[in-house]
ZADO-1210 file (C-alpha; in nm, 4 decimals, padded with zeros to 6 digits):
<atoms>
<atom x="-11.0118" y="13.2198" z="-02.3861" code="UNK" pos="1"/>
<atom x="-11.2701" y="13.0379" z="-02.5210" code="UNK" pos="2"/>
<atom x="-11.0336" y="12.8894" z="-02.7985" code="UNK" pos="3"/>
<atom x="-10.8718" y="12.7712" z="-02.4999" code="UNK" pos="4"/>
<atom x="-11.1529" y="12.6084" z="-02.3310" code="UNK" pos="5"/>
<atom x="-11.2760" y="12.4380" z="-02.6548" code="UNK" pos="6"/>
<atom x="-10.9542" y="12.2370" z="-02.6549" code="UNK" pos="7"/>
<atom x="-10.9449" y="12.1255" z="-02.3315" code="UNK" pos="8"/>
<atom x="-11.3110" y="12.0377" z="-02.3897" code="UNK" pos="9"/>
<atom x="-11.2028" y="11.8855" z="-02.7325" code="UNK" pos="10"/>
<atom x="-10.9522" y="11.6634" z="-02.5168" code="UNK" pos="11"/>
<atom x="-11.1200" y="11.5361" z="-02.2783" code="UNK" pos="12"/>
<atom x="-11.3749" y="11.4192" z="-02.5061" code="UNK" pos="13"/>
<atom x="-11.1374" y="11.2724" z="-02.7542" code="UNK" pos="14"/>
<atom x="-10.9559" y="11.0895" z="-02.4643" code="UNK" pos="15"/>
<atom x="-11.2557" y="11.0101" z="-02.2694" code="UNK" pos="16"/>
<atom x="-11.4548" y="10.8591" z="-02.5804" code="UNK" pos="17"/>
<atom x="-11.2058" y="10.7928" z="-02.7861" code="UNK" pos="18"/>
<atom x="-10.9419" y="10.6020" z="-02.5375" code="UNK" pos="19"/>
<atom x="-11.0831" y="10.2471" z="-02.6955" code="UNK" pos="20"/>
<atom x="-11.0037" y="10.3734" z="-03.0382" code="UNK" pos="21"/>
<atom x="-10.6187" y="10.4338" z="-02.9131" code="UNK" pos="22"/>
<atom x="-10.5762" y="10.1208" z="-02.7439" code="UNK" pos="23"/>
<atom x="-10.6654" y="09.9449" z="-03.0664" code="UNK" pos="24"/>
<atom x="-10.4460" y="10.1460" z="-03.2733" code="UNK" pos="25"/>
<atom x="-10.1641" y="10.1288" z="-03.0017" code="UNK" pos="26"/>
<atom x="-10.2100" y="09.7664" z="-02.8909" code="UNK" pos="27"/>
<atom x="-10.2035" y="09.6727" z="-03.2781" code="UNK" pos="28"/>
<atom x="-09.8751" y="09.8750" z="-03.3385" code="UNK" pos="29"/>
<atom x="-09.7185" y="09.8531" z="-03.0190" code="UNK" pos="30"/>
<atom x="-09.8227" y="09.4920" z="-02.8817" code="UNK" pos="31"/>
<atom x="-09.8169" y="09.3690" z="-02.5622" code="UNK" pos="32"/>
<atom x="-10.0767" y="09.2375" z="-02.3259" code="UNK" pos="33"/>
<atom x="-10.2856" y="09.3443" z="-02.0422" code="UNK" pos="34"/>
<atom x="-09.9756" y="09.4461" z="-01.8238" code="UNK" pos="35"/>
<atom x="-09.9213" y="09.7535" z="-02.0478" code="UNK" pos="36"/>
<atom x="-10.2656" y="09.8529" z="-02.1191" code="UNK" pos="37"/>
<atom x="-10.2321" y="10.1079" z="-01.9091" code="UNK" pos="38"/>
<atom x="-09.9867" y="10.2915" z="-02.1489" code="UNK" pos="39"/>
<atom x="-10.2254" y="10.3162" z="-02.4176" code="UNK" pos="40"/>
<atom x="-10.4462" y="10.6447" z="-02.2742" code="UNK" pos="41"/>
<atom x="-10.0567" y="10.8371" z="-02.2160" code="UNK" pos="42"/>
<atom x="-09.9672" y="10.7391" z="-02.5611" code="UNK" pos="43"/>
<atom x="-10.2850" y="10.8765" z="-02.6876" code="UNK" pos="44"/>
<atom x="-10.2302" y="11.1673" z="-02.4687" code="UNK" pos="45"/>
<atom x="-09.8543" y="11.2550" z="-02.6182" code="UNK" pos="46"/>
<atom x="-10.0033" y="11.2123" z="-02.9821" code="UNK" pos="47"/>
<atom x="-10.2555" y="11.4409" z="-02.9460" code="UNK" pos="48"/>
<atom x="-10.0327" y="11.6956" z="-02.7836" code="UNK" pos="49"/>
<atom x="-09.8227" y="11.6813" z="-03.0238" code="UNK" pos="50"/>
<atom x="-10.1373" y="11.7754" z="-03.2331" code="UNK" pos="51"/>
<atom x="-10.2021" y="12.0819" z="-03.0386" code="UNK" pos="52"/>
<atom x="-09.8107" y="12.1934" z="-03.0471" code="UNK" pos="53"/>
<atom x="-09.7916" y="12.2163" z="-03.4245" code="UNK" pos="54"/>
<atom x="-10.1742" y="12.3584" z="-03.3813" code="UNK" pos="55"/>
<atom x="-10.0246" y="12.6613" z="-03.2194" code="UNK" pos="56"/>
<atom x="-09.7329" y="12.6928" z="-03.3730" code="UNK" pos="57"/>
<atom x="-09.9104" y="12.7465" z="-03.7046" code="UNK" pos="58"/>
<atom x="-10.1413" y="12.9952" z="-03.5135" code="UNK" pos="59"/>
<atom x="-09.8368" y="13.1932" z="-03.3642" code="UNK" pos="60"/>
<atom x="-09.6311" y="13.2055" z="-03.6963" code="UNK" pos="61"/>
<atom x="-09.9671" y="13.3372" z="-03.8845" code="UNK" pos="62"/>
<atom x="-09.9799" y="13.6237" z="-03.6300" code="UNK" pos="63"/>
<atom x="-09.6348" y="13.7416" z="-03.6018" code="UNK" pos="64"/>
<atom x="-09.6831" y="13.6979" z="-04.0357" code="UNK" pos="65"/>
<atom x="-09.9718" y="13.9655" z="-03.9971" code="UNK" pos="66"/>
<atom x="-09.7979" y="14.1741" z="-03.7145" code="UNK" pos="67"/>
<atom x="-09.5051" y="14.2266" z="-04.0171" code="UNK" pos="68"/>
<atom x="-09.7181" y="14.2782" z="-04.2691" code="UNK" pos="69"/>
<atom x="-09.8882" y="14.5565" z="-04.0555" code="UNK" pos="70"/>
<atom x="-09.5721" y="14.7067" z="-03.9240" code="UNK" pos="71"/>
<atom x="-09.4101" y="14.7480" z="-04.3271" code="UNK" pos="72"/>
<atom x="-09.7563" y="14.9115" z="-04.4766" code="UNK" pos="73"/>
<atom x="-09.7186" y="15.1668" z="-04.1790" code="UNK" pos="74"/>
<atom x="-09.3407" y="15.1884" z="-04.2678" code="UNK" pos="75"/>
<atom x="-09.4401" y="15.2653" z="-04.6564" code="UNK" pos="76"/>
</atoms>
């Protein structure tokens, strides 16, 4: 649980202080002008969820790795 929280903390941080730092890096890549500003903070959004997909992904394939590698030196 408090994996959990720290990531939602970890979020809101990197969205709340770190929104300016996406629209440059979108506005840059994607262009545009003020009309789709808005954009930028869902863009940022999507990347880092993406981020915290793979994240856990990694973190679930590590523990069904160890669950195995329990189950066959109980097996042996």
């Amino acid at each position: 649980m408090k994996k959990v929280i720290g990531v939602m903390i970890f979020f809101f941080l990197a969205m709340t202080f770190g929104g300016g730092l996406f629209a440059m890096i979108f506005s840059s890549i994607c262009g545009g002008g003020v009309s789709e500003t808005y954009l930028y903070p869902i863009y940022g959004g999507i990347v880092l969820l993406a981020g915290l997909i793979v994240i856990c992904t990694v973190v679930i394939l590590d523990e069904i790795k160890l669950i195995k590698d329990s189950l066959n030196k109980n097996e042996k």
